[in-house]
N, C-alpha and C positions, 0 to 999 in steps of 0.2 A: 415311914411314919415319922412325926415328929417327937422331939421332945415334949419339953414345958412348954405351956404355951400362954403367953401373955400379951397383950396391946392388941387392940379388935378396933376395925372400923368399919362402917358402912361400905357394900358392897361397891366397885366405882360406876359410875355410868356408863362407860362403856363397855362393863363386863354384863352388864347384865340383861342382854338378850343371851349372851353364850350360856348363862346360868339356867335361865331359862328353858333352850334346847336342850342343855345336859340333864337337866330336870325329867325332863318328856323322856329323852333318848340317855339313860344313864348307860348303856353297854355299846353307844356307839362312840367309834372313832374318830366321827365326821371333822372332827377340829384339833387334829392332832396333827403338828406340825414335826415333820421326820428329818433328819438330818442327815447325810454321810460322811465323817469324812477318814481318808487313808493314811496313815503313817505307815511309812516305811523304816524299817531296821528292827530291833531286838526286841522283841513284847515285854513294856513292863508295867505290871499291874500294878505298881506303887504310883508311878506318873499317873497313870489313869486313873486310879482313887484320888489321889492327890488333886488332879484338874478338875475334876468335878465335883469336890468336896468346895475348896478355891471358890470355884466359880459360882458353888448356888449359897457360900457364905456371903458374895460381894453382892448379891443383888434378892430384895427382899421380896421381890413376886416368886421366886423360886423356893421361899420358906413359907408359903403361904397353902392355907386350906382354908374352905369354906362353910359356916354352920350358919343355919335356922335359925333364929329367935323369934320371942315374940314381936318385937320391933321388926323384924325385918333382917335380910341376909347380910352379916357380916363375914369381913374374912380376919383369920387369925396368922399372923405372922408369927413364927418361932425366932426365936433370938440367938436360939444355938443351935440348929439343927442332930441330931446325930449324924456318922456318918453314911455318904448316900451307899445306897447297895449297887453294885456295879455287876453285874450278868455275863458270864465271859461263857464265849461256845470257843469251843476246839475243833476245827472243819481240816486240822493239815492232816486227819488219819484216814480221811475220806479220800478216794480215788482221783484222782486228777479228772479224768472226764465224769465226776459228777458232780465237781465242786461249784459249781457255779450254780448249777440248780438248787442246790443244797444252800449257798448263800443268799440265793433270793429268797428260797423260804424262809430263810431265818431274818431275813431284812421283813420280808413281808408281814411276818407276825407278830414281828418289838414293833413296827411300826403302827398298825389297827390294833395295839390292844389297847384298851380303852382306861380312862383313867376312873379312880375315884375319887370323885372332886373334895368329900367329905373327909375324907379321911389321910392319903395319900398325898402329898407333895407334887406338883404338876409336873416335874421332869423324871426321866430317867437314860441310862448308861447301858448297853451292850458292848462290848466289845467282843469282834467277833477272831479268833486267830485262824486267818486264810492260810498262810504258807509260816516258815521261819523267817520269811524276810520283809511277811507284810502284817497291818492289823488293820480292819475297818471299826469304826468306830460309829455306833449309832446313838444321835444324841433326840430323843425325843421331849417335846414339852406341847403342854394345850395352850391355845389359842388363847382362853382367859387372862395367862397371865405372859403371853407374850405376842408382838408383831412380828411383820416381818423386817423392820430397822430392828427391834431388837434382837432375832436370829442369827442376823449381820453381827451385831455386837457379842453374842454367846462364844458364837464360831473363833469369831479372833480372840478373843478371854482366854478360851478354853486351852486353843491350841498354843497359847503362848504360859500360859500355866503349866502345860505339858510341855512343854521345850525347855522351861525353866527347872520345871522337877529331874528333867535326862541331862541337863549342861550342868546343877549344881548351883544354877544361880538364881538372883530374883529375878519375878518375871517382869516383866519391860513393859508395862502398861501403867497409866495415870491412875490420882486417886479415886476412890470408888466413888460413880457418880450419886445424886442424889436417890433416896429410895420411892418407892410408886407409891408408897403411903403418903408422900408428901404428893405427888398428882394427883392421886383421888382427893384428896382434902382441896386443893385449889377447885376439882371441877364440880367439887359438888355445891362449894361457894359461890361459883358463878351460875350455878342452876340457878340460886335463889336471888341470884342479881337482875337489874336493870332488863337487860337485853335478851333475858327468856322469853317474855312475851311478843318480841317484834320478832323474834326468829320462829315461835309457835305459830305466829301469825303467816309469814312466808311460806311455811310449808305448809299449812294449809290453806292458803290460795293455791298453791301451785300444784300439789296433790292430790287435794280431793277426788274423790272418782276415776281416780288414773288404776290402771291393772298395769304391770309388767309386762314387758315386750317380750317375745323370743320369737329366734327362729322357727320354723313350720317343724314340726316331729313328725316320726317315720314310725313314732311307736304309742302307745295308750300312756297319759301322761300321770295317772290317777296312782300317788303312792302308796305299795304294801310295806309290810314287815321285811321282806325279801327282796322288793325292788329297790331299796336307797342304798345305788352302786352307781360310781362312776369308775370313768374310764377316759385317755388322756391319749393327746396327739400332740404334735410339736410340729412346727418350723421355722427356718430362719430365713428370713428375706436375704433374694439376691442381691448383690452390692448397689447393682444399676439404681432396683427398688426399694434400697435404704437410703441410699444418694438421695434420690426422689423425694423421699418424705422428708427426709432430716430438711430440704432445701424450700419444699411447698411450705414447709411449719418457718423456714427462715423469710420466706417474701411474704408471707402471709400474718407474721407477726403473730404467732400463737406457737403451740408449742408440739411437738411431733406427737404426743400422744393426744392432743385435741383432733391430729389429724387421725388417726390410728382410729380414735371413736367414733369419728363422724363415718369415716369407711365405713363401719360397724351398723352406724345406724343406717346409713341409703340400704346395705343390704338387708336388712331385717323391715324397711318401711318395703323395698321394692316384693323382699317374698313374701308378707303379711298384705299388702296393700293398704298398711295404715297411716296416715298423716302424722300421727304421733309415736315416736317410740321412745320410753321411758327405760335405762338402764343405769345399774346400782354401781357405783365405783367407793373406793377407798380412799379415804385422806389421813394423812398424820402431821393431827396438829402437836408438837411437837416443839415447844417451844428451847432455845439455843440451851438455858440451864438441863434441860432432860435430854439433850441428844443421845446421850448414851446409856439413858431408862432404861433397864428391861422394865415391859408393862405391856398393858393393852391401852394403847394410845392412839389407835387407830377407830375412826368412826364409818359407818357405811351413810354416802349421801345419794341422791338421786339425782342424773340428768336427766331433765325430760326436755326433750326441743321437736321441733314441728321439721318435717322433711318435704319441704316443696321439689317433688321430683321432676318439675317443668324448670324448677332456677338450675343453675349452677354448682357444681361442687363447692369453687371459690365462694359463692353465695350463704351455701349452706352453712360451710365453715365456720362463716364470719358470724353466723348466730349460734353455733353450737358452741365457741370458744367464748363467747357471753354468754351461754346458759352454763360453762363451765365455772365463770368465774365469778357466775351468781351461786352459784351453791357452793362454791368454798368460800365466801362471804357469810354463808350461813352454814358452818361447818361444826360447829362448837356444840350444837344439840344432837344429843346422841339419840340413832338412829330408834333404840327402842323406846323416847321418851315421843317420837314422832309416830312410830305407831300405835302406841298408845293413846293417843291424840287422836290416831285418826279413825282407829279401829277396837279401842278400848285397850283394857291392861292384859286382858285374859287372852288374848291372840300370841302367837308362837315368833319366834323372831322369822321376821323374811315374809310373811305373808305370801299373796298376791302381789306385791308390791313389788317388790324386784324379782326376777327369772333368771334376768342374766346380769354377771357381776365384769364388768370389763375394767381391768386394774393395774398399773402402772407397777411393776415387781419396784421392789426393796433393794442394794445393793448386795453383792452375792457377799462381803463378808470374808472373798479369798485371802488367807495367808499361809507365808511362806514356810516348809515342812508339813501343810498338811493338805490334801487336795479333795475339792469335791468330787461330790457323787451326786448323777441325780437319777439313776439306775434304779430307785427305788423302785416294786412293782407297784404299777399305779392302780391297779382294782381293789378301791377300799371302799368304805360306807360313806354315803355323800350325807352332804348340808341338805337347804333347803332350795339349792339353789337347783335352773337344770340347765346352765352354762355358768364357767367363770372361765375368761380370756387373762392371763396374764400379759403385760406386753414389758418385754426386755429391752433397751435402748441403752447399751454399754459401748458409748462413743460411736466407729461407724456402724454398728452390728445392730440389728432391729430382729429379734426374736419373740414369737409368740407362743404361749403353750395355753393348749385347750382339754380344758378339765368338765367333761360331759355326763348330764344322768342317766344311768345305761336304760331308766325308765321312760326316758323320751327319745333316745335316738342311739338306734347301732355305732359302731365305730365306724361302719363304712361310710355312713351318713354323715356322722362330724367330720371325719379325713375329706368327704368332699367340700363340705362348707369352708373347712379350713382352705382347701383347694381355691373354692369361689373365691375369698374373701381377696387371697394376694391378689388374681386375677382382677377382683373389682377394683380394688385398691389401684393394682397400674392402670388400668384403664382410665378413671376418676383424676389419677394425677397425670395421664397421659395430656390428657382433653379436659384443665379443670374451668374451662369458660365456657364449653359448652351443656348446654339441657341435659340432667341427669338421665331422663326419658328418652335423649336419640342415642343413647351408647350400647344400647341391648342387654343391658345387665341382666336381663332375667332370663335372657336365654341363657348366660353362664351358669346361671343356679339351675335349670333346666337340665342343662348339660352334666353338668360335675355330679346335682346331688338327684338324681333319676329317683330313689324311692319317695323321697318328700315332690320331686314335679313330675310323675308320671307322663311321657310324650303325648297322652292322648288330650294331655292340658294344656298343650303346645305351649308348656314352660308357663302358665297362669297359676296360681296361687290357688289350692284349691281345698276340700275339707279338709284334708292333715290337717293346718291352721287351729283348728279347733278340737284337735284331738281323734278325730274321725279319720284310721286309715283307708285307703283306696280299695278295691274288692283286690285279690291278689289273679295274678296271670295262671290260668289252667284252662284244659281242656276239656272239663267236664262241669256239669250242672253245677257241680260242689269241687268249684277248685278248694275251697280249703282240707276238703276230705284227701285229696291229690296228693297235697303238699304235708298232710299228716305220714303219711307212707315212709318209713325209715325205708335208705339203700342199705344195701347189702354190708359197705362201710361202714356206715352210721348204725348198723343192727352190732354189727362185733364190736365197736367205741361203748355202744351202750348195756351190751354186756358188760363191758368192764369197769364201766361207771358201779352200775348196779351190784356189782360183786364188792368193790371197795367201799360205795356207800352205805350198802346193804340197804337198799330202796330199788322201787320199779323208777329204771327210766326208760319211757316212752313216745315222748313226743319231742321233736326238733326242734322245740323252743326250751326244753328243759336245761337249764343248767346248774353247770357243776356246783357252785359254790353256794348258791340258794336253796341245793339239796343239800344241804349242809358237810358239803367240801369244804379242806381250810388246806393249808401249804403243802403240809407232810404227807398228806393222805393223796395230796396231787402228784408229787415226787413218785409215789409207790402206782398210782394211775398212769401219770407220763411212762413209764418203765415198762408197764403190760402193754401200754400202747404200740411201744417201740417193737417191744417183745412179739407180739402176734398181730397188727395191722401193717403200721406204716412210721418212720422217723419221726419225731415228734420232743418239742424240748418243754421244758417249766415256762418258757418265757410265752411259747403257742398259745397254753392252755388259759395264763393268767388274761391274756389280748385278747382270746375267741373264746370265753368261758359257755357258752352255749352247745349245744352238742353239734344241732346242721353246720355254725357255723367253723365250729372247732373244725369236724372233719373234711369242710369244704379246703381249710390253708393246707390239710395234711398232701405228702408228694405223690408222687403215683403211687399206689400199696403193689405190694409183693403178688 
């Protein structure tokens, strides 16, 4: 909570779809950005108050909360914060072979608990004590009042406020940059300037009537109260095929991540079979006085470009890195003043309008004494979205992570797309002069992601697309009655489901955390499992939260 509270301005523009959502969704964590990071040596809770006391006095989004008026949503910045309350668990009493499960949980839960935008300060502090000679340190803040440039900047603030509170000296950082009060007041004077209406105008020409692209789903896309979960895959391109891109983006005069999207779109135009694929990316305008804002300075634009699958890669390229650098020409209109525009003011942020978010990461932020984490468990409450690509480019390393809605596609389904996508990717940069049409790209989506192209579509594009899955494989009149049938396995997992949840679970699609599982209560499920089926850890249950699919990773049983 804050103190006194004095100096109110108008909400910024680009906070105000997240307000929005949190409006609709006030107990989700959809936009809660999680941090980790590790000190090693002697836990001391006075550095730790200390850095992040420091840290959210230097920057004024972090003294910020959000109220109603009549006029409209202002935020109120505090000028003196009290101190922040710091959260410390103790895990060295806990047994060596359970510590780790026991730390994810506790990552798991500082990280989705959700904020109150009203009331509450948008950050906060765990610290967690792993052993005598380590501390994990989780630093959360919402989306509202910060990017991911600004994350970068927390991280290194933080940890150098902490090295300077344990050495006894000042910390080693410049003066505190300017506050986000002054960014909002510049962007909302350019709302009212000149070149709002030539940029209103842009995008709608260019958007009108457009719907969001995605890849083909494996699952019903229609969301509940219990379906907005996601779930996360990772890889890092081979050296060969980071070579490749870094060198295509260097002859081609654009830039590795124009390439990285175009990839993106041939495969989403080749499994949709659509000419147009329309996808939502990040910019941070960010001008040299705020580089080191914290804020929400980041805007969502949209590329939409046409995929002639008879041209060329090179071809293609060459028009997507112009429709790249026509929309960051018109980058300055924040994204919910544009759907507003297009679809009035009462509509949610993210519409129909973008599905999938493909976004260039932020720089990690690393400094020395304290190391990241990115371990966090990734099954939290999603956005609006049902993909966002992050793409990593740190010098020769070309890493992507894919952040999926467990409402439209299994894990096994995004682990194969992810799979497709390098494969398309080499392929495309293999052969980029040749017809995107004679390389067989749709057989690899065929191949890799089997529940979204059924073989009997000989790898064709077929209802998934629209939401409609395939009849399922059985042997009888009513394969789905077949596939309702719990094994023997699956009977004993969901006894113990049912005991700890105290709920019937019955069917193979039921899962754990949407019957309302949460960490601790999996800790004590994982355990029984161990106990009387088959080995099983915290990290299984959080990857295969379903029951068929949980029991299908577990090892041979006893």
């Amino acid at each position: 909570m804050t103190g006194d509270t004095t100096g109110t301005l108008p909400i910024g523009p680009l906070q105000e779809g997240l307000w929005v959502f949190w409006k609709l969704n006030p107990t989700s964590p959809a936009y809660n950005i999680p941090e980790v990071i590790h000190f090693d040596g002697e836990f001391d809770p006075a550095a730790v108050q200390f850095a992040l006391d420091e840290t959210v006095r230097r920057h004024e989004a972090l003294r910020t909360t959000f109220r109603e008026t009549e006029s409209g949503v202002v935020q109120v910045v505090s000028p003196d914060p009290l101190p922040m309350p710091v959260k410390v668990t103790d895990l060295r009493g806990v047994p060596e072979t359970e510590r780790a499960d026991r730390l994810a949980a506790t990552l798991y839960d500082e990280a989705n608990a959700p904020f109150d935008l009203a009331t509450d300060l948008p950050v906060r502090l765990t610290a967690i004590r792993v052993t005598d000679a380590r501390t994990s340190v989780l630093l959360v803040v919402h989306h509202i009042v910060c990017d991911g440039t600004s994350i970068a900047c927390l991280l290194k603030e933080y940890a150098a406020f902490y090295r300077a509170a344990r050495e006894d000296t000042p910390p080693d950082l410049p003066p505190a940059p300017p506050g986000y009060t002054e960014v909002v007041r510049q962007q909302l004077a350019a709302l009212s300037g000149p070149n709002l209406r030539e940029e209103l105008d842009y995008w709608r020409d260019r958007l009108t009537g457009v719907r969001g692209s995605a890849l083909p789903r494996d699952r019903d896309s229609r969301p509940t109260a219990n379906s907005l979960r996601t779930d996360a895959v990772s890889t890092v391109l081979e050296p060969e095929l980071a070579a490749a891109v870094l060198e295509h983006a260097r002859r081609a005069r654009t830039t590795p991540f124009a390439v990285l999207l175009c990839a993106m779109q041939v495969m989403i135009a080749i499994g949709t079979s659509e000419d147009e694929v329309a996808l939502g990316t990040v910019t941070s305008g960010r001008p040299r006085r705020f580089a080191a804002t914290v804020g929400m300075l980041a805007n969502t634009v949209v590329i939409k470009s046409a995929i002639d699958r008879a041209a060329s890669f090179a071809a293609v390229l060459d028009d997507v890195s112009l429709d790249v650098m026509d929309a960051l020409d018109y980058q300055d209109l924040p994204y919910s003043r544009v759907i507003a525009e297009l679809h009035g003011s009462g509509r949610g942020q993210g519409d129909d309008l973008v599905r999938t978010m493909f976004v260039a990461a932020a720089s990690s932020g690393r400094d020395a004494g304290a190391k990241r984490d990115y371990e966090i468990p990734a099954y939290r409450v999603e956005g609006p979205f049902e993909l966002i690509v992050l793409c990593h480019v740190m010098g020769e390393v070309v890493a992507l992570d894919w952040e999926f809605a467990l409402r439209s596609y299994s894990r096994e389904t995004a682990a194969g797309y992810r799979d497709a996508y390098r494969e398309i990717l080499a392929a495309l940069l293999r052969d980029p002069d040749a017809p995107i049409d004679s390389l067989k790209l749709t057989d690899v989506l065929a191949r890799l992601v089997p529940n979204a192209y059924p073989p009997s579509a000989a790898g064709a594009p077929n209802s998934v697309t629209s939401g409609v899955e395939p009849p399922a494989a059985g042997t009888s009149d009513n394969p789905a009655a077949d596939d309702a049938v719990l094994s023997p396995v699956e009977e004993a997992v969901a006894a113990i489901w049912s005991e700890i949840l105290d709920i019937p679970v019955t069917a193979p699609s039921d899962n754990f955390f949407q019957l309302g599982g949460h960490s601790m209560v999996a800790s004590r499920a994982v355990a029984l499992v161990r106990r009387k089926v088959a080995p099983a850890t915290m990290r299984l249950l959080f990857d295969h939260p379903e029951l068929r699919d949980f029991c299908a990773q577990l090892p041979t049983t006893r």
